[in-house]
N, C-alpha and C positions, 0 to 999 in steps of 0.2 A: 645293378642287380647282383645283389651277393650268392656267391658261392663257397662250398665245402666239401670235405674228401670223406665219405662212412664206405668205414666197413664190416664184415660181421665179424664179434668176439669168439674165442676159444669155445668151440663146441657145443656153437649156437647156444650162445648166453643171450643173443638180442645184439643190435646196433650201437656199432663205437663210431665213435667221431674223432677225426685228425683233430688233435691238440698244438703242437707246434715240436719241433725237434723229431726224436724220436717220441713224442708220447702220446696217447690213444686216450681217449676217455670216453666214458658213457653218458656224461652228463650233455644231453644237448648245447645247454646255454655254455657249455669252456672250450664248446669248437673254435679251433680258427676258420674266419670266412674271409675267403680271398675277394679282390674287386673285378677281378678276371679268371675266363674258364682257363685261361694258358696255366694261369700261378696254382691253379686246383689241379692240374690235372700235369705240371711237371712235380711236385708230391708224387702223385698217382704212380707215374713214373720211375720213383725211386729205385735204384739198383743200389747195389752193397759190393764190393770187392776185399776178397778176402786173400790171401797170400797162405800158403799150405808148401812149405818148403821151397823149392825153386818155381812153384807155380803157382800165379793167379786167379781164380775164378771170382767171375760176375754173375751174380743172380740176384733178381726180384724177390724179396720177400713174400711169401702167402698176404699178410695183412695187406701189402699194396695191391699186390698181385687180384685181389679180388676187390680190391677197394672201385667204388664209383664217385665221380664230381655230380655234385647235388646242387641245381639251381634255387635260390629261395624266391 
């Protein structure tokens, strides 16, 4: 059973779908669908670490951050 990662666009435009990398798309059929909920939902997951002079911060992006794994 496939799975995939949507979540909502910029300012409720409607439903995006995990594409692969960083990139987001609307188009249903250019989702990527994982073969496992683990592989959709470590996406989900995603943190970013960023470096601001001597210090690190990690945080969740909004787009994952509200993102859900979608069973088909």
């Amino acid at each position: 059973m496939p799975f995939h990662v949507k979540s909502t666009g910029v300012m409720g435009t409607g439903d995006i779908y995990y594409e692969g990398g960083d990139s987001w798309t609307q188009v249903y059929a250019n989702r990527k669908q994982f073969s496992s909920s683990s592989d959709a939902t470590a996406v989900k997951n995603t943190q970013v670490t960023r470096t601001l002079g001597p210090k690190s911060y990690t945080y969740q992006p909004d787009i994952y951050k509200n993102s859900t794994v979608v069973t088909e």
